[in-house]
C-alpha positions in Angstrom: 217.2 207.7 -47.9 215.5 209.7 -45.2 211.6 209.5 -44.0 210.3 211.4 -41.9 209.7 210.8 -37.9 205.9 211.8 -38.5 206.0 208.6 -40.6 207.6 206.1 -38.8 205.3 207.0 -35.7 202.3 206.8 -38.0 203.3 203.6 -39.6 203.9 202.1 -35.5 199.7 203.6 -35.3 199.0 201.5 -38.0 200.9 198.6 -37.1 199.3 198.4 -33.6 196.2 198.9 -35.4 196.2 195.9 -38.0 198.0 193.7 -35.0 194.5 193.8 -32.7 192.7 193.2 -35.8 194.6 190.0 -37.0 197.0 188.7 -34.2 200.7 189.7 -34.4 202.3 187.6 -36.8 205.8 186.4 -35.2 208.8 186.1 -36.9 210.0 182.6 -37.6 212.3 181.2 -40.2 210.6 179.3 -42.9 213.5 178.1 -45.2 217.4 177.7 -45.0 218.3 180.4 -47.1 218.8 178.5 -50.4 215.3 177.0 -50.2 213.9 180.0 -49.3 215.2 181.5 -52.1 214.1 178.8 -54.0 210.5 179.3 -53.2 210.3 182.6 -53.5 211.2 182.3 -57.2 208.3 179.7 -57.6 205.8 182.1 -56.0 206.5 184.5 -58.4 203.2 185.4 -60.4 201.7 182.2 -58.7 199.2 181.5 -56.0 200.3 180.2 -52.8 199.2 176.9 -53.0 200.7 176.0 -56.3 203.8 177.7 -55.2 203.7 175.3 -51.9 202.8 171.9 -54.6 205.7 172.8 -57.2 208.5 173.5 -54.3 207.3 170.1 -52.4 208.0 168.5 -56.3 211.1 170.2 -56.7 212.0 168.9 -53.2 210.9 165.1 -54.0 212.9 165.0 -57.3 216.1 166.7 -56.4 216.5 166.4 -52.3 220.2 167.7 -53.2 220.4 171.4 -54.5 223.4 170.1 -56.7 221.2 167.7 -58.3 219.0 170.0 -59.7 221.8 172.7 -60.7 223.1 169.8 -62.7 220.1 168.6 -64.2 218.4 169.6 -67.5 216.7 172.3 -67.5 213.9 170.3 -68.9 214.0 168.2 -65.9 213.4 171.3 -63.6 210.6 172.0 -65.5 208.8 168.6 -65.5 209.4 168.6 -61.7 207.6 172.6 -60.9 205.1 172.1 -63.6 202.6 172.2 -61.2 203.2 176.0 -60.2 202.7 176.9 -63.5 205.5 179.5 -65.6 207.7 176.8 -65.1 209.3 176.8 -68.9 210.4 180.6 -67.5 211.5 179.3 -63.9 213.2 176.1 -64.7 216.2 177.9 -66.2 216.3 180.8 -64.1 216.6 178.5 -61.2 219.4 176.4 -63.1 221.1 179.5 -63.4 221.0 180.4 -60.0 222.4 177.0 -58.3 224.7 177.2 -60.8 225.6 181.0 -59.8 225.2 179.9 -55.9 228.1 177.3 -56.8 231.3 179.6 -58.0 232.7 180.3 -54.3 232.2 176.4 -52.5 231.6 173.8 -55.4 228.2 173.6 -54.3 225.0 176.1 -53.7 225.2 178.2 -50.9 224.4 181.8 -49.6 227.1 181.9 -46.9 229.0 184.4 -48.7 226.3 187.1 -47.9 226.4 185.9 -43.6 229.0 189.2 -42.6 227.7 191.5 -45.2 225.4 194.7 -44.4 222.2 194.4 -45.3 222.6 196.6 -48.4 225.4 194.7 -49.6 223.6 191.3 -49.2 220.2 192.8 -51.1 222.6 193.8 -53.4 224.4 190.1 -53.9 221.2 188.7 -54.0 219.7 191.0 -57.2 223.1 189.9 -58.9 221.7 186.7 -59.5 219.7 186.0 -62.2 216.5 187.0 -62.2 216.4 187.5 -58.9 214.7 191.0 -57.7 214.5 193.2 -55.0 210.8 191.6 -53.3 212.5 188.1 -54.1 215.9 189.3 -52.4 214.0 190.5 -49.3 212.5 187.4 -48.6 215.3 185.7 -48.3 216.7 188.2 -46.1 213.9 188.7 -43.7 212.1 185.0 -44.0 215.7 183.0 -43.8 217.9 185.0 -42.2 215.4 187.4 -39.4 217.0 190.3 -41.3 215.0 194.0 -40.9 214.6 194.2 -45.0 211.0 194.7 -46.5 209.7 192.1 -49.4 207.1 194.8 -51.2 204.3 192.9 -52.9 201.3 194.3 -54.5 199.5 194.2 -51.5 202.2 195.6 -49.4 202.6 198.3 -52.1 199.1 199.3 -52.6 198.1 199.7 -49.0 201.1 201.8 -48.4 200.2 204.0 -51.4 196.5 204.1 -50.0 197.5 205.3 -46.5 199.7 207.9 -47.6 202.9 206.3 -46.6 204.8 206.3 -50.0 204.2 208.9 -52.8 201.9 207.1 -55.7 203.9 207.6 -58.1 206.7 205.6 -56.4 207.3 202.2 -57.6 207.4 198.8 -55.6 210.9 198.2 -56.1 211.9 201.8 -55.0 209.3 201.1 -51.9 211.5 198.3 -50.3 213.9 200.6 -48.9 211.6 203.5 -47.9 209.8 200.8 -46.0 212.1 199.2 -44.7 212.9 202.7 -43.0 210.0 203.5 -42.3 209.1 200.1 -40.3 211.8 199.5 -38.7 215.9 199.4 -39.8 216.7 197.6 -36.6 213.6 195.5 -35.8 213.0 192.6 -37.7 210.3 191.5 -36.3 208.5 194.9 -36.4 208.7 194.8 -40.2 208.1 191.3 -40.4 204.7 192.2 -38.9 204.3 195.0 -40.8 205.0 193.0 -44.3 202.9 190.4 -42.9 199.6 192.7 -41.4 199.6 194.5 -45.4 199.7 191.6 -47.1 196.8 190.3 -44.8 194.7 193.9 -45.1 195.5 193.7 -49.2 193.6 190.3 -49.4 191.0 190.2 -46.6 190.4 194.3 -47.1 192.2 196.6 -48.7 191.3 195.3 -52.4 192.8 196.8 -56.0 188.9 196.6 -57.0 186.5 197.6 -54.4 188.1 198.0 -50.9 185.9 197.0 -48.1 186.4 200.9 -46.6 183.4 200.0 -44.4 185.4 197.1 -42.6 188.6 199.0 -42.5 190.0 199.5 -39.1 192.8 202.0 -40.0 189.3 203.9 -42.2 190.2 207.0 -40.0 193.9 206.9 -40.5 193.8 206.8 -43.9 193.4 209.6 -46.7 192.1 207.1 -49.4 189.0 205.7 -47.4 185.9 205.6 -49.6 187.9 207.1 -52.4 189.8 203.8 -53.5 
């Protein structure tokens, strides 16, 4: 996939922009890459702070990653109840540890440490209910990889200033951004990911966007229109 130079240069405007407005977020890994992965399934559809409760829970019960792929599913769930979904996430997380387990006997994401970044977003979907936001996280949060997670903040600010079509999807976004940002800079589209998810919240609303408050207002083609 191909973008275009007049992009990319406008996406660095509006980096720099957001960066002077917020502070430059700096990439630092969060999780090993099996917790990470595990917290980004709890986050799913949940708010930050429950996500942060039901993975410290999940922690506290099973310390051990093989514990909880061995456990009951029902056990999972009694642990992350506090995230809420949880009689959706408990198995899908079973499944995963489980899926993690076929090359070493126990869970790990070492298998994807030589592959391309394609092929490792690509191992990563393979796994049960694993997507391509959720794969991205892992790959940019855990491993400093230059892979865009797109959120519906990420998405919808994009869409606002012109960057992607609006008709294209989020899931078909992650790789046009990831373009666009950056393909060998992780920390640029760390930033990036990180300034549009700040704008979404503080700003850039799905209901009434603070247009008034925006600093990229005369950069983008949606202002006042939103």
């Amino acid at each position: 996939m191909s973008t275009s130079r007049r992009d990319r240069d406008r996406l660095r405007r509006v980096a720099v922009i957001l960066d002077d407005f917020y502070g430059r977020p700096v990439l630092s890994p969060r999780y090993p890459p099996v917790d990470e992965l595990m917290f980004t399934v709890l986050s799913q559809n949940t708010a930050d702070a429950n996500t942060e409760r039901s993975f410290a829970a999940l922690k506290a019960r099973f310390p051990r990653w093989e514990e909880a792929r061995d456990a009951d599913a029902a056990e999972i769930e009694a642990a992350i109840a506090p995230g809420g979904l949880a009689h959706t996430k408990a198995p899908r997380i079973k499944s995963i540890l489980e899926a993690l387990s076929v090359r070493t006997g126990r869970p790990d994401l070492g298998e994807i440490d030589g592959m391309p970044d394609a092929e490792a977003q690509d191992y990563l979907t393979g796994l049960p209910g694993v997507g391509p936001k959720t794969a991205a996280c892992v790959l940019l949060f855990s491993l400093g990889r230059p892979v865009m997670p797109v959120d519906t903040h990420v998405h919808r600010v994009a869409r606002r200033l012109g960057l992607i079509d609006g008709k294209v999807t989020a899931e078909r976004a992650h790789p046009i951004l990831t373009e666009l940002a950056g393909l060998d800079d992780a920390a640029q589209v760390y930033a990036v990911h990180v300034d549009f998810v700040r704008h979404g919240r503080r700003i850039c609303h799905a209901r009434r966007p603070k247009c008034g408050e925006c600093p990229l207002a005369g950069l983008c083609p949606s202002a006042g229109a939103a």
